[in-house]
N, CA, C, O and CB atoms as a CASP TS submission, in Angstrom:
PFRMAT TS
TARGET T0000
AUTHOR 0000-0000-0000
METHOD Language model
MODEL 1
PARENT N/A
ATOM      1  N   UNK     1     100.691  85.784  69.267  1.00  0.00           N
ATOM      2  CA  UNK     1     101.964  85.450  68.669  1.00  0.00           C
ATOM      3  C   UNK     1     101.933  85.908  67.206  1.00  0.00           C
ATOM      4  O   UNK     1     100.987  85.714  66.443  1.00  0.00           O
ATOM      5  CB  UNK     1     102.261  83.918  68.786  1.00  0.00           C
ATOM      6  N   UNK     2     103.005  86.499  66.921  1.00  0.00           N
ATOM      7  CA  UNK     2     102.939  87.285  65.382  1.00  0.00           C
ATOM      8  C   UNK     2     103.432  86.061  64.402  1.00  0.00           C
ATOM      9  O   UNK     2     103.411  84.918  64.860  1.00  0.00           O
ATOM     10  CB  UNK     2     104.182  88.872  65.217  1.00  0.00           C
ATOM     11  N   UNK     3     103.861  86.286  63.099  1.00  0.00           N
ATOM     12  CA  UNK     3     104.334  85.556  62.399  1.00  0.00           C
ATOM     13  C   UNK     3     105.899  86.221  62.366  1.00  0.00           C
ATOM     14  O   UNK     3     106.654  85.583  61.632  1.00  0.00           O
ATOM     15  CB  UNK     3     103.472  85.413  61.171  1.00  0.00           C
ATOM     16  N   UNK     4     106.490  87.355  63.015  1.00  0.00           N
ATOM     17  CA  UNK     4     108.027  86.984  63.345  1.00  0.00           C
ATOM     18  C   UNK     4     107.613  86.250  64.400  1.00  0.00           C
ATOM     19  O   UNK     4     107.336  85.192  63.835  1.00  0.00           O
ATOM     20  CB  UNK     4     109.210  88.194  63.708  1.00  0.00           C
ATOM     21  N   UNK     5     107.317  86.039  65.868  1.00  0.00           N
ATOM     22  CA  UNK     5     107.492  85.387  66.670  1.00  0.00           C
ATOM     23  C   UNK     5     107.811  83.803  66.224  1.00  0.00           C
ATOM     24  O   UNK     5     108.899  83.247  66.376  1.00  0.00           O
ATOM     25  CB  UNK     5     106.508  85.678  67.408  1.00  0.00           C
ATOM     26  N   UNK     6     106.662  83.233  65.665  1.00  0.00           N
ATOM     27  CA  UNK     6     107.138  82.464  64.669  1.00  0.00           C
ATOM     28  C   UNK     6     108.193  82.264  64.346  1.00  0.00           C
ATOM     29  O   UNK     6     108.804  81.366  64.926  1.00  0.00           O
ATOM     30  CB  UNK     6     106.809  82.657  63.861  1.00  0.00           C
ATOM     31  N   UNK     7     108.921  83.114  63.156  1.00  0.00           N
ATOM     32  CA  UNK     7     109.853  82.449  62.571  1.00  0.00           C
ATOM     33  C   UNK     7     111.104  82.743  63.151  1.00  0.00           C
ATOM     34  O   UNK     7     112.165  82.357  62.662  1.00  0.00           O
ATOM     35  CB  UNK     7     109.831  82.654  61.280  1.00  0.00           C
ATOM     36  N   UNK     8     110.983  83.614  64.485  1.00  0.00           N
ATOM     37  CA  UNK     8     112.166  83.399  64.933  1.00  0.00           C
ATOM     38  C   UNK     8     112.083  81.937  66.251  1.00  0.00           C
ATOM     39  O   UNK     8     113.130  81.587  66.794  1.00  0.00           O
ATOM     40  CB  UNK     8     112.667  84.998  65.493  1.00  0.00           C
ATOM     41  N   UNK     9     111.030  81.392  66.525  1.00  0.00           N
ATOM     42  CA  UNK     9     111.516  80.006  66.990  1.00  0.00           C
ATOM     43  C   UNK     9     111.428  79.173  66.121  1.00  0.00           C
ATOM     44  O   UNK     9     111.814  78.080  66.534  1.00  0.00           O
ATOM     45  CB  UNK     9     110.913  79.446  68.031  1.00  0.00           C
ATOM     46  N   UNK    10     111.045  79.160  64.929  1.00  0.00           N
ATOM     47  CA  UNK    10     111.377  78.051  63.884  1.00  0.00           C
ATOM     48  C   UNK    10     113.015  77.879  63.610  1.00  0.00           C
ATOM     49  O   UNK    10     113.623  76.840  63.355  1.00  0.00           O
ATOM     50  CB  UNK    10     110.608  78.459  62.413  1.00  0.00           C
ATOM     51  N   UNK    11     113.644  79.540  63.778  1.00  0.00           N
ATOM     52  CA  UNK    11     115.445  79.111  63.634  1.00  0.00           C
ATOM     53  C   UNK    11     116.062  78.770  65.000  1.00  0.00           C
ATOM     54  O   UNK    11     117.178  78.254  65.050  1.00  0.00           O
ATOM     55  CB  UNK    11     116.504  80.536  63.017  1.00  0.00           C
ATOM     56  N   UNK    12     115.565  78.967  65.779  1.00  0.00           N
ATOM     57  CA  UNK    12     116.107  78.710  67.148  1.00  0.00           C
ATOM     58  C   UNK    12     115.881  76.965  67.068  1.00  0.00           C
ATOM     59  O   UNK    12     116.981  76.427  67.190  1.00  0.00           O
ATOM     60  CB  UNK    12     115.133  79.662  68.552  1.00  0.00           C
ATOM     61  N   UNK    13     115.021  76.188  66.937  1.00  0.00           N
ATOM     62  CA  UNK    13     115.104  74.732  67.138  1.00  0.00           C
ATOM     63  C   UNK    13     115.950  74.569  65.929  1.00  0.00           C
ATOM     64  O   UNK    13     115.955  75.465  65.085  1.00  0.00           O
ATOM     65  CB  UNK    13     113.649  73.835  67.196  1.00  0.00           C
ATOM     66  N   UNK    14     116.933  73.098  65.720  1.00  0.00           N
ATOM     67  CA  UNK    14     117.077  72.223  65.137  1.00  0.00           C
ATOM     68  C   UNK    14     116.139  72.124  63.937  1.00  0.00           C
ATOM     69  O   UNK    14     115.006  72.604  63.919  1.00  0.00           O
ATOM     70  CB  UNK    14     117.089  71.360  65.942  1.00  0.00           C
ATOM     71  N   UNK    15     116.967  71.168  62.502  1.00  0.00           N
ATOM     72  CA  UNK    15     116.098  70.777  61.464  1.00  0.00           C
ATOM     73  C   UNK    15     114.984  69.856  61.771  1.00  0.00           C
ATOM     74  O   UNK    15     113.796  69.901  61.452  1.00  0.00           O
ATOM     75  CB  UNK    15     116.835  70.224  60.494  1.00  0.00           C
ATOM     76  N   UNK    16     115.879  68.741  62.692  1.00  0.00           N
ATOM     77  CA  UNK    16     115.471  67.851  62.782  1.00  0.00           C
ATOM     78  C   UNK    16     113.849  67.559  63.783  1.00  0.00           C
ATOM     79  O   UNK    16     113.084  66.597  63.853  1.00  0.00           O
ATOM     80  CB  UNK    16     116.620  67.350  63.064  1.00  0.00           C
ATOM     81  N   UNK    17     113.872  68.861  64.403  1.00  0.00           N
ATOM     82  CA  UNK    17     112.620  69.577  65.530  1.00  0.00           C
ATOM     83  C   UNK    17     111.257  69.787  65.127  1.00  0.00           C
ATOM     84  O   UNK    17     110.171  69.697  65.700  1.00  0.00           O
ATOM     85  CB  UNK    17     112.951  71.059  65.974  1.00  0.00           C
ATOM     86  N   UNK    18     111.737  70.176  63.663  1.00  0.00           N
ATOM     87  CA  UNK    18     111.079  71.145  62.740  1.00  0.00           C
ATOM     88  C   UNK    18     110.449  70.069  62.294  1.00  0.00           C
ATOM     89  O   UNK    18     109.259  69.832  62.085  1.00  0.00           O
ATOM     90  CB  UNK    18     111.876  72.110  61.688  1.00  0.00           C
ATOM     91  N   UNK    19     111.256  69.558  62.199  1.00  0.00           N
ATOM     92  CA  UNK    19     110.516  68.262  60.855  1.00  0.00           C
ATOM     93  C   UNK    19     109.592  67.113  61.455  1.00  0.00           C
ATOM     94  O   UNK    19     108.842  66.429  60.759  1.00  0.00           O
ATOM     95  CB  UNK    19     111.946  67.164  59.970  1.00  0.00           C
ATOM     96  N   UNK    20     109.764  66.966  63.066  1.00  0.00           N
ATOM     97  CA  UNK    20     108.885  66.101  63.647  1.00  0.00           C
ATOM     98  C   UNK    20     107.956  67.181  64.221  1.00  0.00           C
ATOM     99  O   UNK    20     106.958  66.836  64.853  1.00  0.00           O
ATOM    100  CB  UNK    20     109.542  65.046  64.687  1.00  0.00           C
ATOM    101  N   UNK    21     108.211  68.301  64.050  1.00  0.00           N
ATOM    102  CA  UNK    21     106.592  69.120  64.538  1.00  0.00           C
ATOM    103  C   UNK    21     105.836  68.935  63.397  1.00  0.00           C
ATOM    104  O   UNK    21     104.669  68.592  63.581  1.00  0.00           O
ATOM    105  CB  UNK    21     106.572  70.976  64.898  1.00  0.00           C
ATOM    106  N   UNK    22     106.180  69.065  62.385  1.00  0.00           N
ATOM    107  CA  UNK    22     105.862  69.418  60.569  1.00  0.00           C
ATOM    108  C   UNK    22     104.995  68.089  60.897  1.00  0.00           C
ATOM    109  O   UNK    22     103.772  68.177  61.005  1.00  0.00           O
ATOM    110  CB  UNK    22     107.489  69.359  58.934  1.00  0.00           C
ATOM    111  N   UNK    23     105.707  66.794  61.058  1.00  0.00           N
ATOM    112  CA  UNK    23     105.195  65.366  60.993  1.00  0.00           C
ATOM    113  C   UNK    23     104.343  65.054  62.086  1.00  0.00           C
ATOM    114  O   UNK    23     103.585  64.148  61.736  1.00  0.00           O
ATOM    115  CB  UNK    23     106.287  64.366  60.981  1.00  0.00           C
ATOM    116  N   UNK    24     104.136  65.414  63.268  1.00  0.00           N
ATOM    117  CA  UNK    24     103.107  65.782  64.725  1.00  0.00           C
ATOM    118  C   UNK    24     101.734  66.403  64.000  1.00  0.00           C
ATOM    119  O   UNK    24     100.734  65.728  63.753  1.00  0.00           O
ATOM    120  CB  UNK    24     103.946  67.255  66.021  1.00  0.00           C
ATOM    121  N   UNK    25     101.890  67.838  63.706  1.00  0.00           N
ATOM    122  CA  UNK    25     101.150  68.613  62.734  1.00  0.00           C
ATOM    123  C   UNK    25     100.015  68.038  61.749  1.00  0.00           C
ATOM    124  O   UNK    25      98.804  68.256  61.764  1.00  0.00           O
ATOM    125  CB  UNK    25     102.113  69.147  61.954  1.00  0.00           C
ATOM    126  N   UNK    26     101.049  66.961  60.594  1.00  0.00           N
ATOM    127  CA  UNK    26     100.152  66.716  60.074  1.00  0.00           C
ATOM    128  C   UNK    26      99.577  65.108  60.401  1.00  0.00           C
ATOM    129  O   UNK    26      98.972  64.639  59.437  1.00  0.00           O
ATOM    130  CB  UNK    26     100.488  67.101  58.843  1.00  0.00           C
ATOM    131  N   UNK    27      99.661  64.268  61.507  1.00  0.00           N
ATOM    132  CA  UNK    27      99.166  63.376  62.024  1.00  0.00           C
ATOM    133  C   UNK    27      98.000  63.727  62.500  1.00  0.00           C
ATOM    134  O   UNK    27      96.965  63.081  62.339  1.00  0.00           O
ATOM    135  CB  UNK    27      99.869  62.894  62.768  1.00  0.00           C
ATOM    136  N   UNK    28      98.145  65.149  63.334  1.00  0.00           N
ATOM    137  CA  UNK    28      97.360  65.079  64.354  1.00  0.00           C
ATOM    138  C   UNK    28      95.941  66.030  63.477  1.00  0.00           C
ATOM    139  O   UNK    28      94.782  65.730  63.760  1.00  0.00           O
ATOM    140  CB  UNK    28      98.211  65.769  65.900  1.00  0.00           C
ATOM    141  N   UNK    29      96.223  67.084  62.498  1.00  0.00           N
ATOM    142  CA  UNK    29      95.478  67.478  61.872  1.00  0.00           C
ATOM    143  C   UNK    29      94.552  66.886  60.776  1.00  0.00           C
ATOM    144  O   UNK    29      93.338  66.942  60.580  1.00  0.00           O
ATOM    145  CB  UNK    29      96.023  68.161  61.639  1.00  0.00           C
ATOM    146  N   UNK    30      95.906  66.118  59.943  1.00  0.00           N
ATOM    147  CA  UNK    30      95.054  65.717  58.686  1.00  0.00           C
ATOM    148  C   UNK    30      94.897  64.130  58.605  1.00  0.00           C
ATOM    149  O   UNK    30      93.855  63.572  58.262  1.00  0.00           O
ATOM    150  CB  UNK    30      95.799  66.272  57.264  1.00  0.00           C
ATOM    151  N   UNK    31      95.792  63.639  58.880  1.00  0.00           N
ATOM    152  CA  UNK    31      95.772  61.826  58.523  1.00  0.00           C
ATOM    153  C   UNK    31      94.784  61.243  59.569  1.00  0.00           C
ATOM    154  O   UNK    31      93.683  60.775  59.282  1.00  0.00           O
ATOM    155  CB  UNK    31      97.521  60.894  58.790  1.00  0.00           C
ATOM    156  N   UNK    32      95.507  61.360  61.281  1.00  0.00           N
ATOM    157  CA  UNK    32      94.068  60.684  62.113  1.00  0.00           C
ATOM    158  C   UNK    32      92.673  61.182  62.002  1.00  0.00           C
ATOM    159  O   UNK    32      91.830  60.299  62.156  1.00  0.00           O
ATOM    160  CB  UNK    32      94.202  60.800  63.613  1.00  0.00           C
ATOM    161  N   UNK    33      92.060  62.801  61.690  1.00  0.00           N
ATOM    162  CA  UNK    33      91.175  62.312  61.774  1.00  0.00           C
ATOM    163  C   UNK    33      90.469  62.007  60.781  1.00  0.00           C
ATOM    164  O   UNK    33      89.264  62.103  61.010  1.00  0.00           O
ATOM    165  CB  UNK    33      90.756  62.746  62.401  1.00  0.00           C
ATOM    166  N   UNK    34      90.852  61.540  59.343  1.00  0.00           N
ATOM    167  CA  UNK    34      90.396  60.742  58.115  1.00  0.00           C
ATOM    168  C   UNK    34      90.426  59.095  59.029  1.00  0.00           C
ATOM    169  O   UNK    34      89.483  58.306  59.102  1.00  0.00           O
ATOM    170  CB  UNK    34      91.725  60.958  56.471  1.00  0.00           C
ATOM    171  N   UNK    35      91.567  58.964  59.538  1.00  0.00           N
ATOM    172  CA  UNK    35      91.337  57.857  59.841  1.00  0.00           C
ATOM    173  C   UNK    35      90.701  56.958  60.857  1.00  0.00           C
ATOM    174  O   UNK    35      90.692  55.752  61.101  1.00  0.00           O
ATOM    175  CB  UNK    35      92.046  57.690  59.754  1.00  0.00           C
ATOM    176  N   UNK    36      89.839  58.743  61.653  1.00  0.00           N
ATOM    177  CA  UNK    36      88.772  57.838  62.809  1.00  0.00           C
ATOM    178  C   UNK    36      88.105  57.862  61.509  1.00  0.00           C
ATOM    179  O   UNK    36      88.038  56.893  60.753  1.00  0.00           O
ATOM    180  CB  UNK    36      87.856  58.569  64.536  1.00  0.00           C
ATOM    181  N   UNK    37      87.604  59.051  61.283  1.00  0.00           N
ATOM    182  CA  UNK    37      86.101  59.405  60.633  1.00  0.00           C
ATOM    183  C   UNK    37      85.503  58.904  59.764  1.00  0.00           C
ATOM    184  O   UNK    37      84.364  58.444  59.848  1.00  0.00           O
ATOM    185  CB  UNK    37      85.939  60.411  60.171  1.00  0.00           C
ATOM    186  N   UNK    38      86.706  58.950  58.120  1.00  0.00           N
ATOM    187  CA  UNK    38      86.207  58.178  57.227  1.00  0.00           C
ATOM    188  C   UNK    38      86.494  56.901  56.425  1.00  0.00           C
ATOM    189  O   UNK    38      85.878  56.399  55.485  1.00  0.00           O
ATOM    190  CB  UNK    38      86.071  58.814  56.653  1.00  0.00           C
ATOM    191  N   UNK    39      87.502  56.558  57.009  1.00  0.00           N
ATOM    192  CA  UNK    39      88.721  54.829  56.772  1.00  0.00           C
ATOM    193  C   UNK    39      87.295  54.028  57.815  1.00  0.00           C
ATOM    194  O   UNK    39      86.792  54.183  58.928  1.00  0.00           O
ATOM    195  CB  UNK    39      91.348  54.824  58.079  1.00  0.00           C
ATOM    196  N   UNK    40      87.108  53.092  56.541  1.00  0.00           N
ATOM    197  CA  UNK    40      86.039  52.049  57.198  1.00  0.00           C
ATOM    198  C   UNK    40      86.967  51.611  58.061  1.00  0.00           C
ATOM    199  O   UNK    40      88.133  51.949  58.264  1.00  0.00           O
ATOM    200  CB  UNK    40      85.286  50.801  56.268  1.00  0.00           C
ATOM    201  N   UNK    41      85.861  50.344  58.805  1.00  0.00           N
ATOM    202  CA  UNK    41      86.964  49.738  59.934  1.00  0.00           C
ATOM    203  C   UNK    41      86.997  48.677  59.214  1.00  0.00           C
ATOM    204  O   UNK    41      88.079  48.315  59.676  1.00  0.00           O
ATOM    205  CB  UNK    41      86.620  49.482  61.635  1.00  0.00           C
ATOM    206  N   UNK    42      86.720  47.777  58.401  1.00  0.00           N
ATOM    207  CA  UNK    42      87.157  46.840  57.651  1.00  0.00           C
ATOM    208  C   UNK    42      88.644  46.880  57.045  1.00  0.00           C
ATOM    209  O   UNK    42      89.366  45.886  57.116  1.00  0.00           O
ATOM    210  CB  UNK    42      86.253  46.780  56.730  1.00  0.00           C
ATOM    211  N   UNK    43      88.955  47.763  56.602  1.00  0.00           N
ATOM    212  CA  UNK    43      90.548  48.477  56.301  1.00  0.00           C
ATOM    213  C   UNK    43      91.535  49.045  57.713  1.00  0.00           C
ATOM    214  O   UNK    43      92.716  48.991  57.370  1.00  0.00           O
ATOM    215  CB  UNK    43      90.231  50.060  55.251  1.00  0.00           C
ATOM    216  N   UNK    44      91.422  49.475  58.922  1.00  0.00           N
ATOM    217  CA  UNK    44      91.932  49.852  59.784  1.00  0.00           C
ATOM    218  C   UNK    44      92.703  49.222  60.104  1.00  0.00           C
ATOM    219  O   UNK    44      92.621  48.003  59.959  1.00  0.00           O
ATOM    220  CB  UNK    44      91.417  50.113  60.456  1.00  0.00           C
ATOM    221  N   UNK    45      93.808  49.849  60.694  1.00  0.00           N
ATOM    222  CA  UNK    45      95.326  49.383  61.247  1.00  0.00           C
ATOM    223  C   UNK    45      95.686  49.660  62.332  1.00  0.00           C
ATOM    224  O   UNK    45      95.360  50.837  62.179  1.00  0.00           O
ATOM    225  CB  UNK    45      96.378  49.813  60.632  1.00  0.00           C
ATOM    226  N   UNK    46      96.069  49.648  63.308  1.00  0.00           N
ATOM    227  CA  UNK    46      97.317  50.333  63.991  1.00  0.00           C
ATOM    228  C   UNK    46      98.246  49.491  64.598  1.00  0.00           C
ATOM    229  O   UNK    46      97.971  48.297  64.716  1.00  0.00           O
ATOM    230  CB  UNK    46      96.947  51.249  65.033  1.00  0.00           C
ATOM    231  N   UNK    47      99.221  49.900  64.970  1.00  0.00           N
ATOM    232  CA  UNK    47     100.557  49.151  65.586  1.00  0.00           C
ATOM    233  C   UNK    47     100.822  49.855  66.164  1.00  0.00           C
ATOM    234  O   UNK    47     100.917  51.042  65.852  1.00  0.00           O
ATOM    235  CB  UNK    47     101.678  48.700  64.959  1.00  0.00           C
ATOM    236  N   UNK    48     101.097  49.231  67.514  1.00  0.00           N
ATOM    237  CA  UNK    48     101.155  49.421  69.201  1.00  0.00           C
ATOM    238  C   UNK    48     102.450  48.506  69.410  1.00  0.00           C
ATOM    239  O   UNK    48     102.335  47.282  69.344  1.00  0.00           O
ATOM    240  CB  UNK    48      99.566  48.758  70.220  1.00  0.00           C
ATOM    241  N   UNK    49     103.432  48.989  69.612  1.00  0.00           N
ATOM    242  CA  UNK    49     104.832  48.276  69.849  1.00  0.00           C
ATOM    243  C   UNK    49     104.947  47.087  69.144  1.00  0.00           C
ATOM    244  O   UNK    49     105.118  46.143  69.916  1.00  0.00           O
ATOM    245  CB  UNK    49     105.109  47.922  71.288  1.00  0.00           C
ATOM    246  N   UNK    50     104.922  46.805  68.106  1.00  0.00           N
ATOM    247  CA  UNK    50     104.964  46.088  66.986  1.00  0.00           C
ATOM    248  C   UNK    50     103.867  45.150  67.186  1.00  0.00           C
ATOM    249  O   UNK    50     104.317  44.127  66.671  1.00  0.00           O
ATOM    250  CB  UNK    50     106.277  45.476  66.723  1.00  0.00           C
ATOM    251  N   UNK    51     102.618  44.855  67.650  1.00  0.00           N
ATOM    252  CA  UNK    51     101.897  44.227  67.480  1.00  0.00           C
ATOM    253  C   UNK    51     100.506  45.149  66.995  1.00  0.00           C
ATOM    254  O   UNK    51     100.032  46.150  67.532  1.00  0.00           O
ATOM    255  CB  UNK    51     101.971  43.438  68.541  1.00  0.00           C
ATOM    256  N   UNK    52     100.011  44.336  65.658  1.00  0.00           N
ATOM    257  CA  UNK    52      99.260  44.497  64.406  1.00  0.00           C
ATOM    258  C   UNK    52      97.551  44.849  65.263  1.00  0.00           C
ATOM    259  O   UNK    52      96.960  43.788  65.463  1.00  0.00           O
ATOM    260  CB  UNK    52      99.419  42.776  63.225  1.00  0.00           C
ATOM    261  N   UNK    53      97.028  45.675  65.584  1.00  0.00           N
ATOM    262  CA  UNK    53      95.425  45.770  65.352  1.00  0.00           C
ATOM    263  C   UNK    53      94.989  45.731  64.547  1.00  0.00           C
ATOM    264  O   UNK    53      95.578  46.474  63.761  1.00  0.00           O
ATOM    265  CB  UNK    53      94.800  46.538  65.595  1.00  0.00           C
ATOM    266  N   UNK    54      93.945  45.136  63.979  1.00  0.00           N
ATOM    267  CA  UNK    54      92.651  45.202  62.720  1.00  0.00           C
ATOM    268  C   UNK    54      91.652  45.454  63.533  1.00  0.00           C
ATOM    269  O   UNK    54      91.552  45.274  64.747  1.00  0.00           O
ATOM    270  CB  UNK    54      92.240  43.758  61.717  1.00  0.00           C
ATOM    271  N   UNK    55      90.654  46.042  62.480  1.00  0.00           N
ATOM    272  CA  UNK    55      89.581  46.375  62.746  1.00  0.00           C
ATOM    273  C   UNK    55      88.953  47.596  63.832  1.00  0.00           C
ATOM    274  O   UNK    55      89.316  48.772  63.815  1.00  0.00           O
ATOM    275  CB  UNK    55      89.290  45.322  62.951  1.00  0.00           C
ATOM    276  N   UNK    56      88.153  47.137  64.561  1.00  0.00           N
ATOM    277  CA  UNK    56      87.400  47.186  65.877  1.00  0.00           C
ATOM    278  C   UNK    56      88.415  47.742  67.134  1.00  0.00           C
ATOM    279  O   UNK    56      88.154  48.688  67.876  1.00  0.00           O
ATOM    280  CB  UNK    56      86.815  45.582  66.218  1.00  0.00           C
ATOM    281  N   UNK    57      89.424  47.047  67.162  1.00  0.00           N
ATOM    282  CA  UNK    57      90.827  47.116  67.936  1.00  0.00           C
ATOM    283  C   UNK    57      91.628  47.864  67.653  1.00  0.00           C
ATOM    284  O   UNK    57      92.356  48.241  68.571  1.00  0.00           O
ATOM    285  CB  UNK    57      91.541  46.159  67.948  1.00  0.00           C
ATOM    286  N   UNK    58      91.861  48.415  66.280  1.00  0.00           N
ATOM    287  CA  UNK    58      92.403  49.502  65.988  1.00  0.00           C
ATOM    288  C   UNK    58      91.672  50.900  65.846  1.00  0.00           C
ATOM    289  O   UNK    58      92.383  51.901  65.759  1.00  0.00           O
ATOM    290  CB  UNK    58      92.960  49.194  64.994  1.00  0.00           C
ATOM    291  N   UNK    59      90.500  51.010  65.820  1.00  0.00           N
ATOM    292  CA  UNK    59      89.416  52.000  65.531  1.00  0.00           C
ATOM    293  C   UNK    59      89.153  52.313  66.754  1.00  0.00           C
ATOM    294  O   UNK    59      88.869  53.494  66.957  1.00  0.00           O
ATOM    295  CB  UNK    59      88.184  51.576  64.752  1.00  0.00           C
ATOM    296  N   UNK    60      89.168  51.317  67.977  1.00  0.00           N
ATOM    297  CA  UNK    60      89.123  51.956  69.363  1.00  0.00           C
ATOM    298  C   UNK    60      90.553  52.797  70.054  1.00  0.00           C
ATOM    299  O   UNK    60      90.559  53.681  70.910  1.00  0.00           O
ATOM    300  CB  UNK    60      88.747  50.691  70.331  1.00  0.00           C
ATOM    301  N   UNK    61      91.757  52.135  69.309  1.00  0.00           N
ATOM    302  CA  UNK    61      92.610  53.092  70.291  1.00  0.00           C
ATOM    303  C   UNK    61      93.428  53.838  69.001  1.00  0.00           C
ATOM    304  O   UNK    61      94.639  53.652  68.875  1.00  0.00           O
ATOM    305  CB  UNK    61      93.798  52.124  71.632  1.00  0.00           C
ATOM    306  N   UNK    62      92.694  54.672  68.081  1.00  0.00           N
ATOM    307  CA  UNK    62      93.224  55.416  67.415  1.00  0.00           C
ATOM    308  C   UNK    62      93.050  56.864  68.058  1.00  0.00           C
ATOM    309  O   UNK    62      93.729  57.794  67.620  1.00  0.00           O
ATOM    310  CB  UNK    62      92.779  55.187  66.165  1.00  0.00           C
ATOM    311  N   UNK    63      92.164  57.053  69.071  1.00  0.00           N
ATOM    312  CA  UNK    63      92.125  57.991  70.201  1.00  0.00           C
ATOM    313  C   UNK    63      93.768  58.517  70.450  1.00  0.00           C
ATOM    314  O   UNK    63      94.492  59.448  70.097  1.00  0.00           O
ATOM    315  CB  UNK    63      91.425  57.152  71.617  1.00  0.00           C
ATOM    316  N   UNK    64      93.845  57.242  71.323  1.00  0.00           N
ATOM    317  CA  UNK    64      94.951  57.728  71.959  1.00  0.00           C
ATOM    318  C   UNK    64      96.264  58.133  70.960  1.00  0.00           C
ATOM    319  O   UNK    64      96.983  59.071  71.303  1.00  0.00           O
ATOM    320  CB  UNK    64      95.303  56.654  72.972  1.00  0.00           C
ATOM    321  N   UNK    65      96.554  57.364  69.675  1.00  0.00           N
ATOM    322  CA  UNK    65      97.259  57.990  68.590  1.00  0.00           C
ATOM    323  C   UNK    65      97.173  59.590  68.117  1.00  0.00           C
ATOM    324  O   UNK    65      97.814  60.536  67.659  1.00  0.00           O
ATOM    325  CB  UNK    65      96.866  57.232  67.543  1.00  0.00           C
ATOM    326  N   UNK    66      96.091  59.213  68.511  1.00  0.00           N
ATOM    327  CA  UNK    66      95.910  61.058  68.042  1.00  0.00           C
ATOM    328  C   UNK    66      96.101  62.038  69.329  1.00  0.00           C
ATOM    329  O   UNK    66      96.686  63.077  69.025  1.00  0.00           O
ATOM    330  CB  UNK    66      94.052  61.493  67.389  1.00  0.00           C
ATOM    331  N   UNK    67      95.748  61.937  70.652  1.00  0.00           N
ATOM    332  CA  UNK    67      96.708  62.207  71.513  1.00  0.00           C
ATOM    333  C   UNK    67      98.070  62.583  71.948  1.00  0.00           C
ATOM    334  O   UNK    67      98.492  63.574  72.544  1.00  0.00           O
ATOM    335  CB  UNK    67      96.637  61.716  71.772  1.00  0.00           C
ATOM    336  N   UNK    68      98.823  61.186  71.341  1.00  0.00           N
ATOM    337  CA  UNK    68     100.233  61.791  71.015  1.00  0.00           C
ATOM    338  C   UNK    68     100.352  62.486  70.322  1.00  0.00           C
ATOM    339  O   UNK    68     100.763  63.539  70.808  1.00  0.00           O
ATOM    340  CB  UNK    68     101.081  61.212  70.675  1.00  0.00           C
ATOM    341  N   UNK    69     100.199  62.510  69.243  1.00  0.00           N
ATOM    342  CA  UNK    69     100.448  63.504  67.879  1.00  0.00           C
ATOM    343  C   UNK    69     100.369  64.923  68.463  1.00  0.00           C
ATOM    344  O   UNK    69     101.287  65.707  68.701  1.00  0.00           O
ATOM    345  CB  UNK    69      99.166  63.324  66.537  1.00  0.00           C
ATOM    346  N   UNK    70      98.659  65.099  68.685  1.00  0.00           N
ATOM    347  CA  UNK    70      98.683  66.584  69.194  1.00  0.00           C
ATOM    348  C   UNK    70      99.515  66.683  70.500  1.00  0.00           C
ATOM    349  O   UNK    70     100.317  67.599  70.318  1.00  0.00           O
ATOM    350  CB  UNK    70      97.147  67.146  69.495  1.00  0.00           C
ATOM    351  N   UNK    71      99.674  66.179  71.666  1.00  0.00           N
ATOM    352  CA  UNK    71     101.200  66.444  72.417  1.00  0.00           C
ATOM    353  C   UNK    71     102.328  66.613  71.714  1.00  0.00           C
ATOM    354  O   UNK    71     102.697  67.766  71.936  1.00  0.00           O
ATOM    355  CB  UNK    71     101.641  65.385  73.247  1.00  0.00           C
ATOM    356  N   UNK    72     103.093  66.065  70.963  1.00  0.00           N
ATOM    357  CA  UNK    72     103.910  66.279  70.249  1.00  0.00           C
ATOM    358  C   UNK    72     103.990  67.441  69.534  1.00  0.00           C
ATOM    359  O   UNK    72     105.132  67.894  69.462  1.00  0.00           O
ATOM    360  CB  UNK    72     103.937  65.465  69.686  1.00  0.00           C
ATOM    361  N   UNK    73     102.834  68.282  68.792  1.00  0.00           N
ATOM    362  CA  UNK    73     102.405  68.846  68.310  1.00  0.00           C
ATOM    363  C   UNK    73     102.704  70.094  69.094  1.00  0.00           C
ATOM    364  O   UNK    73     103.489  70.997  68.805  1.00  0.00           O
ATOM    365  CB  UNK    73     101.390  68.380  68.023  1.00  0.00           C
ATOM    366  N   UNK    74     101.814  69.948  70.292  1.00  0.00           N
ATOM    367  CA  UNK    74     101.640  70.981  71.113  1.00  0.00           C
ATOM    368  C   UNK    74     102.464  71.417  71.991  1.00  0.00           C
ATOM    369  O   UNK    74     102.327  72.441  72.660  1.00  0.00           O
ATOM    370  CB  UNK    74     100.777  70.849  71.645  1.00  0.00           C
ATOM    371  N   UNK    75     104.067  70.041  72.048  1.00  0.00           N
ATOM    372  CA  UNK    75     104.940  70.410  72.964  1.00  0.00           C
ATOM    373  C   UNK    75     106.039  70.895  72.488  1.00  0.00           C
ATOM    374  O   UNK    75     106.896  71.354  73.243  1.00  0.00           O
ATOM    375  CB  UNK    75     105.204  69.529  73.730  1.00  0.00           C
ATOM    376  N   UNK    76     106.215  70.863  70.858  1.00  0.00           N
ATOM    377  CA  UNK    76     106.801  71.776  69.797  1.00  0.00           C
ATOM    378  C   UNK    76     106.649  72.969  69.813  1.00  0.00           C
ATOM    379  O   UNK    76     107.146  73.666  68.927  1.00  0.00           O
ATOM    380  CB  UNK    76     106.470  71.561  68.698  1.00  0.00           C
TER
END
């Protein structure tokens, strides 16, 4: 894939397409995996349909967070 190929499906989707690949992108690249690798688990979060993980509980299913992301990512 060239870089026109590229930018001619970057004008073919929506702004709004763009901007949750942009936001997929950088979940799945830069934020999760700081936040398996180097975010102690004493500090860890996640929220799973509005209920709060700490710790241990959030450090185990940050997997699957990052999962979506790169689907999202990858289905962009």
């Amino acid at each position: 894939m060239t870089v026109t190929d590229l930018r001619i499906a970057h004008t073919r989707r929506p702004w709004w397409m763009n901007l949750l690949l942009g936001f997929c992108l950088f979940m799945a690249v830069v934020y999760l995996p700081f936040d398996m690798f180097w975010k102690p688990v004493a500090t860890d979060q996640e929220v799973w349909f509005g209920f709060l993980l700490e710790r241990w509980a959030a450090k185990l299913t940050e997997p699957i967070h990052w999962a979506i992301y790169a689907a999202g990512a990858y289905g962009f």
